[in-house]
Structures are given as C-alpha cells and as structure tokens.
PDBQT receptor file of N, H, CA, C and O in Angstrom, charges set to zero:
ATOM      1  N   UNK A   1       0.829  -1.184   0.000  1.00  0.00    +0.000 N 
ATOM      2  CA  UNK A   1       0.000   0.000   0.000  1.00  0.00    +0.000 C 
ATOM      3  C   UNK A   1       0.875   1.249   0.000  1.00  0.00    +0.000 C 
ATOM      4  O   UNK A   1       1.942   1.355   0.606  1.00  0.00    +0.000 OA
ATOM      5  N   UNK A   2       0.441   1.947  -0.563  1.00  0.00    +0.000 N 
ATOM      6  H   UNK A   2      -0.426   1.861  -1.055  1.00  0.00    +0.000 HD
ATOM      7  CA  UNK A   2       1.053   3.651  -0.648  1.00  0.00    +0.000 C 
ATOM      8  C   UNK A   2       1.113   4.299   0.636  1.00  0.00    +0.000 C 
ATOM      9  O   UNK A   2       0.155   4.195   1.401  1.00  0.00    +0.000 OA
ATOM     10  N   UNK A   3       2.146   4.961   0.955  1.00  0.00    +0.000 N 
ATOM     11  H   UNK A   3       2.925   5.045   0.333  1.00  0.00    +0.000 HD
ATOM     12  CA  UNK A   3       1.997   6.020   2.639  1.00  0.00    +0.000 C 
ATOM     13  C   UNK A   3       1.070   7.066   1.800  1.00  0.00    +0.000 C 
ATOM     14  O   UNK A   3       1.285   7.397   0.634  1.00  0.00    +0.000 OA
ATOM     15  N   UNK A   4       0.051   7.500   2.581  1.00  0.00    +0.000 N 
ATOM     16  H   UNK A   4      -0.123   7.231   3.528  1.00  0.00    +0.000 HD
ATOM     17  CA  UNK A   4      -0.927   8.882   2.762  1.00  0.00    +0.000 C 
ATOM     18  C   UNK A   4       0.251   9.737   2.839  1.00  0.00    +0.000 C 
ATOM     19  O   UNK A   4       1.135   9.457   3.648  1.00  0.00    +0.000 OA
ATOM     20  N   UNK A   5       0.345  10.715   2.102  1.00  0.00    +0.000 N 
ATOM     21  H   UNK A   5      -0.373  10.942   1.444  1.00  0.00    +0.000 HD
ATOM     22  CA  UNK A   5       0.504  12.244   1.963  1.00  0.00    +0.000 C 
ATOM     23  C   UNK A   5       0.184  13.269   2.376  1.00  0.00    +0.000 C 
ATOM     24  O   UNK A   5      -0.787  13.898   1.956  1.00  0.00    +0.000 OA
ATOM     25  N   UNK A   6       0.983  13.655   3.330  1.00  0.00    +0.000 N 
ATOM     26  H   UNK A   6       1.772  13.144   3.671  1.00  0.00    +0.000 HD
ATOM     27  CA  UNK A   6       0.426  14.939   4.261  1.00  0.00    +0.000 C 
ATOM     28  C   UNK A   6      -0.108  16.045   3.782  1.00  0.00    +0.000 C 
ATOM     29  O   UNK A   6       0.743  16.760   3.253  1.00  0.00    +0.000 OA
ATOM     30  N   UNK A   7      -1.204  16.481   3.754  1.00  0.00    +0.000 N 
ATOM     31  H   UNK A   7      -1.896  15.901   4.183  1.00  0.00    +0.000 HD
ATOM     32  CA  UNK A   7      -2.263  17.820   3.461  1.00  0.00    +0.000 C 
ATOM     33  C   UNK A   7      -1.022  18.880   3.933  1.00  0.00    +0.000 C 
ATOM     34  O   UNK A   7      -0.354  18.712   4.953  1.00  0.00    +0.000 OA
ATOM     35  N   UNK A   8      -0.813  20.246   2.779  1.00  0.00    +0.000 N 
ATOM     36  H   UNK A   8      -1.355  20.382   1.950  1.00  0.00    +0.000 HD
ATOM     37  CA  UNK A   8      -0.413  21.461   3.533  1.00  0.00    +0.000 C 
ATOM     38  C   UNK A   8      -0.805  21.819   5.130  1.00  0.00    +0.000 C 
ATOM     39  O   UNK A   8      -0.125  22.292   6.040  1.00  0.00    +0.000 OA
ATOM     40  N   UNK A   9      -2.076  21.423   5.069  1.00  0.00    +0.000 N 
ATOM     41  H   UNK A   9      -2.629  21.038   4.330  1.00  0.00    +0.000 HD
ATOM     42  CA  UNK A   9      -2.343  22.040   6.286  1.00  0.00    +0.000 C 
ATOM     43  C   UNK A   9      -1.604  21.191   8.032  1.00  0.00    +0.000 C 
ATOM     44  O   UNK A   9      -1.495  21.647   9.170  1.00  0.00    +0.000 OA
ATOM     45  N   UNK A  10      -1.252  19.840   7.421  1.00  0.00    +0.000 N 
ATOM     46  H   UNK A  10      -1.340  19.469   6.496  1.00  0.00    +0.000 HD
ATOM     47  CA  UNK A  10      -0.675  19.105   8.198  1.00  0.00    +0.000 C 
ATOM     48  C   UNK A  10       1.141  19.498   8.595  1.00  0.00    +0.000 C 
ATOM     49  O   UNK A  10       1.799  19.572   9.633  1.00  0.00    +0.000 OA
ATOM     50  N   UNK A  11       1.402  19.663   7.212  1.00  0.00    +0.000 N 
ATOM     51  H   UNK A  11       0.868  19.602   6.369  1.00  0.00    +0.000 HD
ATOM     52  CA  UNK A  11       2.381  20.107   7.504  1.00  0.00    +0.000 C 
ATOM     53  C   UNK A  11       3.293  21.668   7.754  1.00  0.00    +0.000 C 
ATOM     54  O   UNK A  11       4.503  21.861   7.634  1.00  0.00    +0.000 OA
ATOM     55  N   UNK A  12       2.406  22.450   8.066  1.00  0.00    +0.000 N 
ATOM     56  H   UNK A  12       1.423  22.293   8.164  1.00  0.00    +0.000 HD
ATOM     57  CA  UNK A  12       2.556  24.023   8.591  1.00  0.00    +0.000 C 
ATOM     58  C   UNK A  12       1.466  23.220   9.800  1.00  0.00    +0.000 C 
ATOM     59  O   UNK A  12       0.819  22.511   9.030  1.00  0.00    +0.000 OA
ATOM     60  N   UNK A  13       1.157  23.059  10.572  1.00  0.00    +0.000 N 
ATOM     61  H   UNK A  13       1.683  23.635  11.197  1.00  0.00    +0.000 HD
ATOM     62  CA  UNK A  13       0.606  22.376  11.506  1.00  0.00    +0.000 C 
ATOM     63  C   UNK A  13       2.281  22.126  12.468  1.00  0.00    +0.000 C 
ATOM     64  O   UNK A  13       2.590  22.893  13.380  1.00  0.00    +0.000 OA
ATOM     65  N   UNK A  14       3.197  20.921  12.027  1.00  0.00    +0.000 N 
ATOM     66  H   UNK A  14       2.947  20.298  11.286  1.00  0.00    +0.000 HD
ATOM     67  CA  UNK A  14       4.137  20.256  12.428  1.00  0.00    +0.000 C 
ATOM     68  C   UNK A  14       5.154  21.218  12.767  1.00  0.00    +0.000 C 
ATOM     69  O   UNK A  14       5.721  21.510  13.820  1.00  0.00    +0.000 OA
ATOM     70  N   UNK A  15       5.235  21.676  11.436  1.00  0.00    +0.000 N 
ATOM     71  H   UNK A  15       4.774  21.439  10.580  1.00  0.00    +0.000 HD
ATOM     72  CA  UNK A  15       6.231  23.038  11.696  1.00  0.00    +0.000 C 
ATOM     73  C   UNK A  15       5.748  24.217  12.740  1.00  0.00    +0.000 C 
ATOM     74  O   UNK A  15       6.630  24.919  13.236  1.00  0.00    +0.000 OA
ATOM     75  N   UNK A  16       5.017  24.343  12.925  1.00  0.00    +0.000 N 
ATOM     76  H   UNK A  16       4.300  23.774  12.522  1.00  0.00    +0.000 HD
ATOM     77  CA  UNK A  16       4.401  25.246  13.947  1.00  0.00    +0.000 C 
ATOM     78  C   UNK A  16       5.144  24.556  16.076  1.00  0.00    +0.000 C 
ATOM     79  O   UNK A  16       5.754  24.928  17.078  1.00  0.00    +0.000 OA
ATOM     80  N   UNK A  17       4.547  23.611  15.559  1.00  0.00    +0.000 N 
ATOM     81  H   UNK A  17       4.051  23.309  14.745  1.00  0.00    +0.000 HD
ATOM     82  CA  UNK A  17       4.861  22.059  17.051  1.00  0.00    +0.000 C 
ATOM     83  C   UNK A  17       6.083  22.482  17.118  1.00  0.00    +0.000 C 
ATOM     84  O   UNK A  17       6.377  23.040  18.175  1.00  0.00    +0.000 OA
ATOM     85  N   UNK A  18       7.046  22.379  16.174  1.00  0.00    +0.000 N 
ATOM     86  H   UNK A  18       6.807  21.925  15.316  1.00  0.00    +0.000 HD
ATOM     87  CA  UNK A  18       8.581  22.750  15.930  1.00  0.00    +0.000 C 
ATOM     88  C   UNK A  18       8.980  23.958  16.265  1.00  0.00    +0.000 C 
ATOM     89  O   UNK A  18       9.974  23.774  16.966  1.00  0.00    +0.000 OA
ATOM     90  N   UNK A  19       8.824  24.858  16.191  1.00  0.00    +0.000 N 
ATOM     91  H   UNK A  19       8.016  25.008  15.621  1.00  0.00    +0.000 HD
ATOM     92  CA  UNK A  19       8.756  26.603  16.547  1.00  0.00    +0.000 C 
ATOM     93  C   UNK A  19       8.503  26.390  17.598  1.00  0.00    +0.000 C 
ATOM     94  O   UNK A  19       9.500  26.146  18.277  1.00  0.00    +0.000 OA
ATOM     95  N   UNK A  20       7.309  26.349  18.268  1.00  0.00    +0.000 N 
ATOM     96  H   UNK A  20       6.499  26.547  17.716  1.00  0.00    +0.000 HD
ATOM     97  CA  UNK A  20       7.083  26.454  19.176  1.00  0.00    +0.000 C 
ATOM     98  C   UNK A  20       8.188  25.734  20.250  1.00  0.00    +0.000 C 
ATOM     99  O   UNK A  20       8.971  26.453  20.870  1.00  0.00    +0.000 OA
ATOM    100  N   UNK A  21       8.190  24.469  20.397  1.00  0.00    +0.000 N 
ATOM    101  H   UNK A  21       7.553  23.885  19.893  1.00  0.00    +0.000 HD
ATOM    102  CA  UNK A  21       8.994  23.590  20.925  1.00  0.00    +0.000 C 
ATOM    103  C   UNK A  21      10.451  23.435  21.276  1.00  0.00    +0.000 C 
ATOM    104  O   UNK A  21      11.168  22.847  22.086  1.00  0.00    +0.000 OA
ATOM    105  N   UNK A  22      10.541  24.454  20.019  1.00  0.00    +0.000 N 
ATOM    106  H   UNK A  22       9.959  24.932  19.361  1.00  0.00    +0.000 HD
ATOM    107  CA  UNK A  22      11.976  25.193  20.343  1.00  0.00    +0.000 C 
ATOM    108  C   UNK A  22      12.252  26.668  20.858  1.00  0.00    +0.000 C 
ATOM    109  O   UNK A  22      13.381  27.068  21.141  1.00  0.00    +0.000 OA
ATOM    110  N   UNK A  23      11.060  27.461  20.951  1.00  0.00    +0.000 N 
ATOM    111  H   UNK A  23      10.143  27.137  20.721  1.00  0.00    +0.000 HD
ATOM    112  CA  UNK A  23      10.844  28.440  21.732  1.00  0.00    +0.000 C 
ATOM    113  C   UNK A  23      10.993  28.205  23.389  1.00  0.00    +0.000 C 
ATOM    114  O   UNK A  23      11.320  28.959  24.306  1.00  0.00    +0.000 OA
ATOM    115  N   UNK A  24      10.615  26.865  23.332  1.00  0.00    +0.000 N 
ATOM    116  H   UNK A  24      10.349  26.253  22.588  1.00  0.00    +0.000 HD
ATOM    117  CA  UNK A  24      10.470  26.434  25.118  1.00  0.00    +0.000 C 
ATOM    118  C   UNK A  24      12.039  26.381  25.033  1.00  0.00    +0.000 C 
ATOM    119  O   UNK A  24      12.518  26.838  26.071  1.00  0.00    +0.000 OA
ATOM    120  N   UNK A  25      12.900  26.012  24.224  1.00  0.00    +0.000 N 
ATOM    121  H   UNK A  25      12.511  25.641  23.381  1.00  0.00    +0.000 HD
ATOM    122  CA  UNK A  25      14.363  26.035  24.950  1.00  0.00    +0.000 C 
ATOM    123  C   UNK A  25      14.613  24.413  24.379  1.00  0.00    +0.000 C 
ATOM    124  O   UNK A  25      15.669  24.070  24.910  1.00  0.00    +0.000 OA
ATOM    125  N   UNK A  26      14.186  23.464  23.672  1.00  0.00    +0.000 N 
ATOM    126  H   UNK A  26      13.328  23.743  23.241  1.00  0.00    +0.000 HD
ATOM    127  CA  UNK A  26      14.277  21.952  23.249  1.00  0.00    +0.000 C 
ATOM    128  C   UNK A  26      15.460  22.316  22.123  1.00  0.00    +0.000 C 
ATOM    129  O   UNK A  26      15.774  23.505  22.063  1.00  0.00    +0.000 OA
ATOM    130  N   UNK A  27      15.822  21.818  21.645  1.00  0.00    +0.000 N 
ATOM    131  H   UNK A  27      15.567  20.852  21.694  1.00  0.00    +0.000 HD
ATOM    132  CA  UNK A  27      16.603  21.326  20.385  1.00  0.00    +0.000 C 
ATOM    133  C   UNK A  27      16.457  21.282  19.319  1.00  0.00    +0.000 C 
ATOM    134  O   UNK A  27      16.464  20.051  19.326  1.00  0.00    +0.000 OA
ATOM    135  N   UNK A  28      16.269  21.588  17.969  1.00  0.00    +0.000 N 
ATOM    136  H   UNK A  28      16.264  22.588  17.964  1.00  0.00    +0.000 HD
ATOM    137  CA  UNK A  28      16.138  21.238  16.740  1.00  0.00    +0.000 C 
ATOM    138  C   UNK A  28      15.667  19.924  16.567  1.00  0.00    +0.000 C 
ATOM    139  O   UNK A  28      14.520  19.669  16.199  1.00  0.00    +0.000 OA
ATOM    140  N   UNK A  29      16.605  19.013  16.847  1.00  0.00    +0.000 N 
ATOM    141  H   UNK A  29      17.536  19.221  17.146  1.00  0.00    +0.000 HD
ATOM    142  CA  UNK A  29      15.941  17.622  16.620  1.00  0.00    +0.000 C 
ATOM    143  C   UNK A  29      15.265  16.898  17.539  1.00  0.00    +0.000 C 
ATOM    144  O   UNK A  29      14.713  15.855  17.189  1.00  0.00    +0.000 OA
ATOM    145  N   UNK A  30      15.205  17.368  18.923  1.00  0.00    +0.000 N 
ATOM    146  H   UNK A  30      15.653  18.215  19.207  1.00  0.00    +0.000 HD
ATOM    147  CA  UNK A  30      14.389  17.139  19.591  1.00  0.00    +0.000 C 
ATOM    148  C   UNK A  30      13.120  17.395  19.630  1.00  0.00    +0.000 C 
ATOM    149  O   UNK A  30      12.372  16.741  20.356  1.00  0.00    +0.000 OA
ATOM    150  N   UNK A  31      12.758  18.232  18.975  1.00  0.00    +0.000 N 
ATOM    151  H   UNK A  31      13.366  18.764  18.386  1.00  0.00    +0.000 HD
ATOM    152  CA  UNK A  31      11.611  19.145  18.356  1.00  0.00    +0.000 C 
ATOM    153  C   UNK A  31      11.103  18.451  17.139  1.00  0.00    +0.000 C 
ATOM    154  O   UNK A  31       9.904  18.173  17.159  1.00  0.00    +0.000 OA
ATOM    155  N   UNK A  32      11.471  18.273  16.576  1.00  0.00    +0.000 N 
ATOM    156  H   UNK A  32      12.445  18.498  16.560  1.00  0.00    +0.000 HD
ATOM    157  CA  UNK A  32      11.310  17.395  15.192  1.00  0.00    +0.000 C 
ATOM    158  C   UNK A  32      10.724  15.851  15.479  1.00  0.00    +0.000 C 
ATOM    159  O   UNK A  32       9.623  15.409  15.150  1.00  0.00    +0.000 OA
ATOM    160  N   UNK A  33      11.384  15.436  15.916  1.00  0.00    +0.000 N 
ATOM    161  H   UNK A  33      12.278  15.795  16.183  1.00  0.00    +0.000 HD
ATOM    162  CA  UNK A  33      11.232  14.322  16.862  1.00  0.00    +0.000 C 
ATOM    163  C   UNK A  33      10.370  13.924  17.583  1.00  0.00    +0.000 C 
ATOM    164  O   UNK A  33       9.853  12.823  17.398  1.00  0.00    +0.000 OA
ATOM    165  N   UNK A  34       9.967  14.848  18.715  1.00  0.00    +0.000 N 
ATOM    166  H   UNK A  34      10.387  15.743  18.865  1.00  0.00    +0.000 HD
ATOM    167  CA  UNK A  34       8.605  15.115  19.237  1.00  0.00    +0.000 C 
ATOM    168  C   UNK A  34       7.004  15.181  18.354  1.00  0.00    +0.000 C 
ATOM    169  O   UNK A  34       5.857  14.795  18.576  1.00  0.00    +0.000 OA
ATOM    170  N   UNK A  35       7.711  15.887  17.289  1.00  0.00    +0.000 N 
ATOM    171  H   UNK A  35       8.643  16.200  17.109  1.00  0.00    +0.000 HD
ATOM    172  CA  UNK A  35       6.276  16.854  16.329  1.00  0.00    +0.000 C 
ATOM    173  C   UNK A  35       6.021  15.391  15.481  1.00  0.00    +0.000 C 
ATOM    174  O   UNK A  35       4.863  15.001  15.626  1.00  0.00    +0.000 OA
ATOM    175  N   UNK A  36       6.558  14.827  14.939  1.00  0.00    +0.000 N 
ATOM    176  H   UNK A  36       7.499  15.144  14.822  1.00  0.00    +0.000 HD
ATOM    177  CA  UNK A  36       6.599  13.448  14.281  1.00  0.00    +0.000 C 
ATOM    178  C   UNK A  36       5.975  12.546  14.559  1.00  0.00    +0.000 C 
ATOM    179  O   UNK A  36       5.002  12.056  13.986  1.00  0.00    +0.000 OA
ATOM    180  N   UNK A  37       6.754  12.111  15.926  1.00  0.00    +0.000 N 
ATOM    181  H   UNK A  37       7.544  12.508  16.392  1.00  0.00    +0.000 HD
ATOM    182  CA  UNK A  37       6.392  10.913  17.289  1.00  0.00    +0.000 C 
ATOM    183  C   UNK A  37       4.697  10.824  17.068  1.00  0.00    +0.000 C 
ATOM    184  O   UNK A  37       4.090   9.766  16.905  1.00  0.00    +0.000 OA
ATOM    185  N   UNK A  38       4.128  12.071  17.098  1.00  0.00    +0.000 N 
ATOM    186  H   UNK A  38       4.621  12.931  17.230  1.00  0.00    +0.000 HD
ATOM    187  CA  UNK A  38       2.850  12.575  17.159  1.00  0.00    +0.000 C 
ATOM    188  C   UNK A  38       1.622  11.920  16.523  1.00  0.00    +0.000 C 
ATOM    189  O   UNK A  38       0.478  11.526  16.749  1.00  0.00    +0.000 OA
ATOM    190  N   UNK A  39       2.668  12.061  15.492  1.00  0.00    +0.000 N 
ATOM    191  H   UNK A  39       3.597  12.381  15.309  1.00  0.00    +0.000 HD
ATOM    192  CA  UNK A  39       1.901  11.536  13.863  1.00  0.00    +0.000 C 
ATOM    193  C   UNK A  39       1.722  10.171  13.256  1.00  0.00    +0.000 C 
ATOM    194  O   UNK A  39       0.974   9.794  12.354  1.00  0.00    +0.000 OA
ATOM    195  N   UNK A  40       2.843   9.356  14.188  1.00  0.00    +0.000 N 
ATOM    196  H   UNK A  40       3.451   9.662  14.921  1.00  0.00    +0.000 HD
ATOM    197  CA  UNK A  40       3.106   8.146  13.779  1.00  0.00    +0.000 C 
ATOM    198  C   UNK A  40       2.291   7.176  14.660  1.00  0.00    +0.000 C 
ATOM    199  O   UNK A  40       2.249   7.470  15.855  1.00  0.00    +0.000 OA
ATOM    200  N   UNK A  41       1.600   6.002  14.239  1.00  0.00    +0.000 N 
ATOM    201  H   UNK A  41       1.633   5.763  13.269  1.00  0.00    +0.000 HD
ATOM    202  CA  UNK A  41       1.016   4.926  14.466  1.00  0.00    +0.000 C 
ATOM    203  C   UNK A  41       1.912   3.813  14.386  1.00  0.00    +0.000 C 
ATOM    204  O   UNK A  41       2.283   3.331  13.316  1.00  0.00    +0.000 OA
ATOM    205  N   UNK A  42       2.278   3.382  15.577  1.00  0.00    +0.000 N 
ATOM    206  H   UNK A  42       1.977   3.774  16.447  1.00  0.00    +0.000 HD
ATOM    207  CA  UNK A  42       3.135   2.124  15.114  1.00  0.00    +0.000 C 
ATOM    208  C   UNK A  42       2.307   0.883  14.932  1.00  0.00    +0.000 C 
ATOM    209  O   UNK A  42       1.160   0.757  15.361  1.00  0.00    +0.000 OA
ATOM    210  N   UNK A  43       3.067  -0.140  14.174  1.00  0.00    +0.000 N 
ATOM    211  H   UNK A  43       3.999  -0.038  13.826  1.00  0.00    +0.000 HD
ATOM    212  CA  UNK A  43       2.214  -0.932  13.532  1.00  0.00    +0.000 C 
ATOM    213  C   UNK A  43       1.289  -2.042  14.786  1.00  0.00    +0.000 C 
ATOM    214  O   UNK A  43       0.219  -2.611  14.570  1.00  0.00    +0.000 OA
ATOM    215  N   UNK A  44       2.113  -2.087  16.077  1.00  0.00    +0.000 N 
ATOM    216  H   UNK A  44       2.982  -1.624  16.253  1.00  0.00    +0.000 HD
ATOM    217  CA  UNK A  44       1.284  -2.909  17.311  1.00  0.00    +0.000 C 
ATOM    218  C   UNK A  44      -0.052  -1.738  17.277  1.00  0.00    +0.000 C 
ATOM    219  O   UNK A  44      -1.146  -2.290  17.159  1.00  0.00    +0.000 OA
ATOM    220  N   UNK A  45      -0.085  -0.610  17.341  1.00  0.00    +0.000 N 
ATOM    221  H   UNK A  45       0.804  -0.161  17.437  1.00  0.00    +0.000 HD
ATOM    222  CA  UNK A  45      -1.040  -0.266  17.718  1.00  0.00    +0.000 C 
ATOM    223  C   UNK A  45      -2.265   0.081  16.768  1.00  0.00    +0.000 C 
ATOM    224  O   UNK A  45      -3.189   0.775  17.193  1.00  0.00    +0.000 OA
ATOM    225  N   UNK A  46      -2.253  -0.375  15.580  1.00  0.00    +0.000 N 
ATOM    226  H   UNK A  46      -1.502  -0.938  15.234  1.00  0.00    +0.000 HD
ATOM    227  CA  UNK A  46      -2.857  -0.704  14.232  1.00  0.00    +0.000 C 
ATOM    228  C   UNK A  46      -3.976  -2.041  14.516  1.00  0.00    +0.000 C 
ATOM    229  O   UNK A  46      -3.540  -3.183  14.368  1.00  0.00    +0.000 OA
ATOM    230  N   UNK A  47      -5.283  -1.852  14.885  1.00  0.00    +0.000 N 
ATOM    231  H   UNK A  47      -5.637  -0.925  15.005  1.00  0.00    +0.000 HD
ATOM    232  CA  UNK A  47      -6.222  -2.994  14.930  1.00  0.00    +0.000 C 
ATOM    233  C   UNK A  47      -6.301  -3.865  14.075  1.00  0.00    +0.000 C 
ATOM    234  O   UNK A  47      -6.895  -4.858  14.495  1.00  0.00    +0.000 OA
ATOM    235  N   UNK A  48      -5.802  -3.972  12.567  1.00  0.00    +0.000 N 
ATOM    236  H   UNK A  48      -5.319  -3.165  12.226  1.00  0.00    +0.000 HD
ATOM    237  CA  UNK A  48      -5.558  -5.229  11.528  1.00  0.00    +0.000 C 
ATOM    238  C   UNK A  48      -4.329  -5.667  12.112  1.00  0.00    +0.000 C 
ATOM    239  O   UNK A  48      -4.370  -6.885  11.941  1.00  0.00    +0.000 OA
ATOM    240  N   UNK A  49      -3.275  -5.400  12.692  1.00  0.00    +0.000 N 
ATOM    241  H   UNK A  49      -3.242  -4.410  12.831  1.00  0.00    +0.000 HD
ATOM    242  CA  UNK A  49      -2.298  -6.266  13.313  1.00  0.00    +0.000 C 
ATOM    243  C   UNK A  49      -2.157  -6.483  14.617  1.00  0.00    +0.000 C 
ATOM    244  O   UNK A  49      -1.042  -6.686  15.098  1.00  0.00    +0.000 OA
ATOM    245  N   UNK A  50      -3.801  -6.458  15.708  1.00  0.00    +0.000 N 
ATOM    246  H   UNK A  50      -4.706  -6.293  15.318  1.00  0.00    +0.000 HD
ATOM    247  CA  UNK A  50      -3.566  -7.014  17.109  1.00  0.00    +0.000 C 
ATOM    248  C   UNK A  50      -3.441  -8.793  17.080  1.00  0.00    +0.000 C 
ATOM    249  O   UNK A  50      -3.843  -9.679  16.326  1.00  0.00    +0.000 OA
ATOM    250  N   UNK A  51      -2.692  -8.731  18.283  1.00  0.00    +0.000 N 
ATOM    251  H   UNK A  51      -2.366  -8.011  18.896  1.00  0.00    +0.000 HD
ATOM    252  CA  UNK A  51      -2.935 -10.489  18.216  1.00  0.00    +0.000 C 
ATOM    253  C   UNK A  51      -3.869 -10.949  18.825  1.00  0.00    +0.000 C 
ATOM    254  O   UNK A  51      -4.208 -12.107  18.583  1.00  0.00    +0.000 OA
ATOM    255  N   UNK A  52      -4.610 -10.123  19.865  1.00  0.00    +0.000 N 
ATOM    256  H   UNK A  52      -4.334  -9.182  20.062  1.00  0.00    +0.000 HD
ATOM    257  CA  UNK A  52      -5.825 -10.120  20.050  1.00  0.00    +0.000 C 
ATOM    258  C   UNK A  52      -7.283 -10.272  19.221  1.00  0.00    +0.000 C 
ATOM    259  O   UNK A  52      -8.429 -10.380  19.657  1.00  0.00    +0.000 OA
ATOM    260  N   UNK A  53      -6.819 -10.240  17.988  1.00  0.00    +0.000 N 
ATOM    261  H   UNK A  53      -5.888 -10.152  17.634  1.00  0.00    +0.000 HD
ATOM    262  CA  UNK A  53      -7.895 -10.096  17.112  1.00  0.00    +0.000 C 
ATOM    263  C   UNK A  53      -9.012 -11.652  16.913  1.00  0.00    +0.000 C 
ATOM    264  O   UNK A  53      -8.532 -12.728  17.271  1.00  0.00    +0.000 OA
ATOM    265  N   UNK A  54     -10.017 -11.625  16.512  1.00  0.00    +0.000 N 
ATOM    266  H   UNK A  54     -10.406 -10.751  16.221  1.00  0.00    +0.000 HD
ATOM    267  CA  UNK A  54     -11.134 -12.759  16.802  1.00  0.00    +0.000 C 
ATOM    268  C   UNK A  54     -11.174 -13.201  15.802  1.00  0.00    +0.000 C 
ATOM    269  O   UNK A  54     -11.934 -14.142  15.573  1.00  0.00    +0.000 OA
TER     270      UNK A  54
C-alpha cells in the first residue's frame, strides 16, 4: 500500500509544534522528533495487526 501524503495544512501544523517547541528552549531535533512521534502509528497499535484479534 502507498503512505498517505500529508495535506499542507498538516504540515505548517508540524512546523508550527517545531517553533514552538523550540521556543520552550528543546533542540532542533528534539523538536522534530517530538512533532513526528505525534503523527506516527506504530504498527502494534494498528487494529488489523492485534494479536488479540477474533
């Protein structure tokens, strides 16, 4: 399957998380990092791949 493509609005969204985040005094890539983390679904937590499933 294809990765989804972030909408403009998603990404001036992220960058914003980033500014900000580094306004508090964080890091460049700590900031980045954070704003990302956000966005991402890892695949355990994806309901077509619980092992729980019936």
């Amino acid at each position: 399957m294809a990765n989804k493509r972030p909408k403009p609005e998603e990404i001036v969204s992220k960058l914003r998380q980033v500014e900000v985040l580094m306004g508090q005094g964080m890091s460049r890539l700590d900031a980045i990092r954070r704003a990302l983390a956000r966005s991402v679904i890892s695949v355990d937590e994806r309901p077509d791949h619980s092992p729980f499933k019936s």
